[in-house]
N, C-alpha and C positions, 0 to 999 in steps of 0.2 A: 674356157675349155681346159682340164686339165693334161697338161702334159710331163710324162716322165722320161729323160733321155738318159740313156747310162752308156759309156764310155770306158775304156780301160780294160779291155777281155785281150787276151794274148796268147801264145804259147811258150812255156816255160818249162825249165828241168827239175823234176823233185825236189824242195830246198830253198827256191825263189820264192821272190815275192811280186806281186801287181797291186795296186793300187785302182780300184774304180769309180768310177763319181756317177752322179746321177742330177740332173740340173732339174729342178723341182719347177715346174711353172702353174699359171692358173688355179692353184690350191692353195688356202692356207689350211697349216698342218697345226699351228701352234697348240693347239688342244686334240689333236690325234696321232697314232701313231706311223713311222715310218721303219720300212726295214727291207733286206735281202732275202730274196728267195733263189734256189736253185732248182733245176729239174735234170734231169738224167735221164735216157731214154731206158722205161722199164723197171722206173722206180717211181716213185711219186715224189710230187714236189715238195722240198724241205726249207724252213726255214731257215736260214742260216743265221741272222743278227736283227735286232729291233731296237728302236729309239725313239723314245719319247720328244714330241717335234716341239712341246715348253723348254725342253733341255733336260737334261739327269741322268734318268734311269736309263741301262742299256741292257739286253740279254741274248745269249748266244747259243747256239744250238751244243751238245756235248762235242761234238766231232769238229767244231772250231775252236771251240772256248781255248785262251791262250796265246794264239795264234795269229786269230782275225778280230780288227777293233773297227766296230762303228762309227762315225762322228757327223756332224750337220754342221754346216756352216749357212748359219742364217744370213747372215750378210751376201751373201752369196746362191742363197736358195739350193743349195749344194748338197746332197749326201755323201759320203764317201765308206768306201770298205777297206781300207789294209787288209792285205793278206799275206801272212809270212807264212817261211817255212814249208810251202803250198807240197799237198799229195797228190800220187796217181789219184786218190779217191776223191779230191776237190774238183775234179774236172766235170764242168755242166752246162748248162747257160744262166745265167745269172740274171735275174730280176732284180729290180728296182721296184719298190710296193709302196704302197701309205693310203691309208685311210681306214684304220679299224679302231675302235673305241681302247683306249688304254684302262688300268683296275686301279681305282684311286690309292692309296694307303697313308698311312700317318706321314712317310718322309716325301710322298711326292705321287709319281704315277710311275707305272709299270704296263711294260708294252709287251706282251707275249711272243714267241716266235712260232707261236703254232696258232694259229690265225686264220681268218678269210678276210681276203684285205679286197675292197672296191677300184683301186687304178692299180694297172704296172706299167712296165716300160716293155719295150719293144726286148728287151736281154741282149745280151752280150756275152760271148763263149769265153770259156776258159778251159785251157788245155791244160795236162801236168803228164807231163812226161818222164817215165821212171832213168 
């Protein structure tokens, strides 16, 4: 069964940063993708970052690019989101996702952030306070 647990949602002052994880279990990802979703009440849910779960490729929605870095630690079956510099407009609940087909290409693979992805986590809020 898989499960997705994500961790590290807080409240913060415009400018901060949080750090999230998400501890990956009963899936292997290594040939699909993983990534961050957020939702908003009254917006629709946004991708915010994706990763290729062989390693490499990463990509990020415009409104983090910069900002917030992806990573996976496979040793550790771990995803994680840095997030610096955090805005009043970053505040949402945050998803943990994975399992949607990545687009092959000559240097590797590449994992969309605008997606339908098949597991999430249960989310995790994040506040940003001006």
């Amino acid at each position: 069964q898989v499960h997705l647990v994500e961790s590290g949602g807080g409240s913060v002052q415009a400018g901060g940063s949080l750090r999230l994880s998400c501890v990956v279990s009963g899936y292997t990802y290594e040939r699909n993708c993983l990534g961050w979703f957020r939702g908003t009440p009254g917006k629709e849910r946004e991708g915010v970052a994706s990763t290729f779960g062989g390693g490499g490729d990463t990509a990020y929605a415009d409104s983090v690019q910069g900002r917030f870095t992806i990573s996976l630690d496979s040793a550790r079956n771990t995803l994680y989101l840095q997030m610096n510099n955090l805005r009043p407009e970053d505040t949402g609940i945050y998803y943990c996702a994975a399992d949607w087909p990545p687009t092959p290409y000559v240097m590797g693979s590449y994992c969309s952030t605008d997606a339908t992805y098949k597991y999430q986590g249960q989310g995790t809020q994040v506040t940003v306070s001006s």
